[in-house]
N, C-alpha and C positions, 0 to 999 in steps of 0.2 A: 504494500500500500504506500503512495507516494505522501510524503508529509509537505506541510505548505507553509514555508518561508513565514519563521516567526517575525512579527509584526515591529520588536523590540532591534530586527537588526537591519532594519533600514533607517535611515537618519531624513526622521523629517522636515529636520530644517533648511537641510539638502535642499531635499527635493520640491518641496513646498516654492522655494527662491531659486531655483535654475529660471534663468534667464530676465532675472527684477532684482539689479541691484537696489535695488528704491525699496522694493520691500525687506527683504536683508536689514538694508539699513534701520528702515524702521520697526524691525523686529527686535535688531541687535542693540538700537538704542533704548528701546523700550525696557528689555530684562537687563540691561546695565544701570539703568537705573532705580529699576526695584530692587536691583542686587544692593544698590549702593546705600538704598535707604532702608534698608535693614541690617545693615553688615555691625553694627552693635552686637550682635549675633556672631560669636566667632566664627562658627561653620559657614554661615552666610559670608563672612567676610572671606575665610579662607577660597569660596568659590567667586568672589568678586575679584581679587588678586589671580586668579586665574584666570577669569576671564576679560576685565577692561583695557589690560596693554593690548591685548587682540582686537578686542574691539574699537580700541581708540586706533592703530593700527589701519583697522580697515576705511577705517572715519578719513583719514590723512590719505590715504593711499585713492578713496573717492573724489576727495578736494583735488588734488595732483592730475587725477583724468579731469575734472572739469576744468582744470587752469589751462591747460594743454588743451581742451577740444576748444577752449574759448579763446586761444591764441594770447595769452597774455604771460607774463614773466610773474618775476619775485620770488622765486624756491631758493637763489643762490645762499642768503644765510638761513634760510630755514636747515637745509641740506647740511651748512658748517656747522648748526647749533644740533643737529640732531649727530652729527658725527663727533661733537665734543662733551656727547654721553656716554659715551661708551664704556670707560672707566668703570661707571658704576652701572650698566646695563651686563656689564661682560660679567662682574661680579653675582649678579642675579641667576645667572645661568652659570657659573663656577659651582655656585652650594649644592642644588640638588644633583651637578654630577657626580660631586666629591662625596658626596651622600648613597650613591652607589658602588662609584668606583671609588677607590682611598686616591691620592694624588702620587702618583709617581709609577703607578701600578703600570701593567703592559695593558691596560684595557684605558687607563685615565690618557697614558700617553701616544696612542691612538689617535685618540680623539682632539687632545692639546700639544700637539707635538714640538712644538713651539713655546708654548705656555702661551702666554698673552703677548707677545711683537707682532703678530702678521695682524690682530685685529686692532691695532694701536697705531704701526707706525707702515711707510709705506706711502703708495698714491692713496686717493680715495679708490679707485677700481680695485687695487690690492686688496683695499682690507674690506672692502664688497665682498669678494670673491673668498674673502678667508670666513666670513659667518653664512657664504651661500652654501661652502662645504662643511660646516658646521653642522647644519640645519642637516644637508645632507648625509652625515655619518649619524646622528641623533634617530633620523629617522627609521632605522634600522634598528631600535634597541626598545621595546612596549616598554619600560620600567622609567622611560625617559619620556616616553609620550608629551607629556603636560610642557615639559623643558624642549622638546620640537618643535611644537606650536607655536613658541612666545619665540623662537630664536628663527624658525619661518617668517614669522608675522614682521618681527620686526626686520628681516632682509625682504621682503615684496616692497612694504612699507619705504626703506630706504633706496630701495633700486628705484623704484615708481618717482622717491624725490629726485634723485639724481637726474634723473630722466624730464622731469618738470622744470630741473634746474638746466639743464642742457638745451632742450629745446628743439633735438634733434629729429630732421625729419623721420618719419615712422615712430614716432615715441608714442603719440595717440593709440595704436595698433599694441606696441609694446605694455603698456600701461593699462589700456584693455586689458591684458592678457594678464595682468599683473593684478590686476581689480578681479578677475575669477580665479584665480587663485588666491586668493585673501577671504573673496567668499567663502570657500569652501573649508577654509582655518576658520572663517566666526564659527561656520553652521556645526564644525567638529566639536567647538570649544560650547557652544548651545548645548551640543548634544552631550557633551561631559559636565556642563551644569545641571543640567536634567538626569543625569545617572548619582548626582553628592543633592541634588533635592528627594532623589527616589529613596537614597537610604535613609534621607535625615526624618522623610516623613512615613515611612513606610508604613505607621499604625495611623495617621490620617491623611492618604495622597488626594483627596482635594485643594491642600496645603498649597499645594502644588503650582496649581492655574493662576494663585494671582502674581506669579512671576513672569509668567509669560501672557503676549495679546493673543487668545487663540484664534477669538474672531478675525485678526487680522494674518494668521499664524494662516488660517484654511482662506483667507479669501485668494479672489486672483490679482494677484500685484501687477504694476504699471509696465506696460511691456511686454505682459505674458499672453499669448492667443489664446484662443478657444477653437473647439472642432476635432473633430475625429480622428483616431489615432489608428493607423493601418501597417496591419504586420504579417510581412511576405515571408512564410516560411518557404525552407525546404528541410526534405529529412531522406537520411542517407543512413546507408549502411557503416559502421566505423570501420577502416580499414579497405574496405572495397568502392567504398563513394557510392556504393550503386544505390539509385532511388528507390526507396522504400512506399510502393503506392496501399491507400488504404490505412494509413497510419490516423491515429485518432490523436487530435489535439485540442485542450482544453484549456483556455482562457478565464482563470477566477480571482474575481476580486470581493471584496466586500460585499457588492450589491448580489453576489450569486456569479454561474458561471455560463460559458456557451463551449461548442463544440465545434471542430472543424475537420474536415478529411483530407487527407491527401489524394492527389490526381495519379494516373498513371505514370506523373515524372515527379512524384513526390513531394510536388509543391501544393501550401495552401494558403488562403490568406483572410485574414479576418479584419473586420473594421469596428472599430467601438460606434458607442453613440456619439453626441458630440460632449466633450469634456472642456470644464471652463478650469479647471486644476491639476497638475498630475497625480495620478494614482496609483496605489503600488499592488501589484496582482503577480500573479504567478503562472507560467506554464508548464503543462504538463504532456507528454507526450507518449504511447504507449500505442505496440504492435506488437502481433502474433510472433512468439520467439523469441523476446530485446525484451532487454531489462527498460524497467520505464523510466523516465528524462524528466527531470523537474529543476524549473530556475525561476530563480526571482525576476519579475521585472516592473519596470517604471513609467506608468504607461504619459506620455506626455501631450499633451493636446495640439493638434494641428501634425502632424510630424508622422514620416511613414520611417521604418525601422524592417533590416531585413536579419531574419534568424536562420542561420545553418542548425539544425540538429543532426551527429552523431548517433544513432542508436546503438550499442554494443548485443551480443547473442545471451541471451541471457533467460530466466524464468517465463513461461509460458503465460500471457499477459490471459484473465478470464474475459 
């Protein structure tokens, strides 16, 4: 029996803001600020220090795109004053690694191979590049997670000024790219305040909601289309590619589920209703022979999407 993508491991905040920095933002500034005004609250506070340099981060990193698409200057001391924190930004991210690794270990020096000179001294592209591989090696370690995010946030953050400060043609395009990628460090760091609210309130999680706008959390943010979401399978044999006709595929979400067949070349294709939000469903795939095929997905409005399915030989599907 195929099981259906528990609910808990898609990240709604994600998915919700693909494609509306506007709403992000206004999600992101809304629960930083109920974080802020209850952080009297040690645990509460300990989840606002976690989350508002990200957030403030993403805040600066939006400013930087609008400076740049509005053609106007002024980032050059912004850029020098956020590079003569470092000192005590580089400090912030020292404790919790030293707090894993001890300092001098073959695992701390890895990561600081240098100690602190390549994020200190150098051009500014240098010591760019020394916290982009930072971010980079961190990223590879869960026990650092938290320490990834704030040391990501803040190199998008910083490249995105640099880039406002420079001026350089294609930097809009860059900056873009730099603004969804900061997105998706708020909507992680949302979703790890939502995992230190789950346990703080576990015997009453209605606690919960007034940290976050949910009505604004489900609406459709500025940006984002609406309409039907079309998904061109094919399903194949694993290992021989050969099309598997007759294969039953099943599309469920929430609302309940549908059904679709494949053709004599394997292909099938289905189309939602019209959708004004994405939604997260799962499919399921299952033929006489093959073991059955189950994934998550994200269904997103307007937008067609094509699926290969693999079947492998496997139990005798009823």
């Amino acid at each position: 029996m195929a099981i259906r993508p528990w609910i808990f491991l898609s990240n709604t905040f994600e998915v919700q803001t693909r494609g509306s920095n506007v709403k992000m933002l206004s999600i992101a500034t809304d629960t930083d600020a109920k974080l802020e005004n209850e952080n009297a609250d040690p645990d509460i506070l300990d989840l606002y220090n976690l989350f508002h340099p990200i957030y403030d981060n993403y805040r600066q990193v939006c400013i930087n795109y609008d400076m740049i698409e509005g053609n106007y200057g002024g980032g050059t001391q912004a850029f020098e004053d956020l590079m003569d924190t470092m000192p005590t930004v580089l400090r912030s991210w020292e404790g919790p690694i030293r707090a894993v690794y001890f300092e001098d270990t073959p695992e701390e020096k890895a990561i600081f191979p240098k100690k602190r000179t390549p994020f200190l001294q150098g051009t500014y592209e240098d010591r760019l590049s020394a916290i982009g591989t930072l971010s980079q090696k961190l990223s590879t370690i869960p026990a650092l997670n938290a320490t990834y995010l704030n040391v990501s946030s803040f190199y998008t953050m910083a490249l995105s000024t640099r880039l406002a400060q420079q001026q350089d043609e294609g930097a809009l395009g860059q900056v873009s790219d730099l603004r969804e990628q900061e997105r998706i460090l708020v909507a992680q760091a949302l979703y790890g305040v939502l995992g230190g609210l789950m346990l703080k309130f576990r015997a009453m999680p209605t606690d919960i909601e007034r940290f976050f706008d949910l009505e604004l959390l489900r609406s459709k943010g500025a940006g984002q289309v609406s309409g039907p979401v079309t998904i061109n399978g094919t399903v194949l044999e694993a290992g021989t590619l050969t099309p598997i006709p007759g294969a039953r595929a099943v599309i469920r979400n929430a609302e309940g589920e549908v059904e679709v067949f494949t053709d004599d070349n394997g292909n099938f294709t289905y189309t939602s209703p019209d959708l004004s939000e994405a939604i997260e469903a799962e499919l399921e795939v299952s033929a006489s022979s093959y073991a059955i095929y189950t994934a998550p997905l994200v269904l997103e409005p307007g937008t067609t999407e094509d699926v290969e399915v693999l079947l492998s030989p496997g139990p005798v599907t009823p």
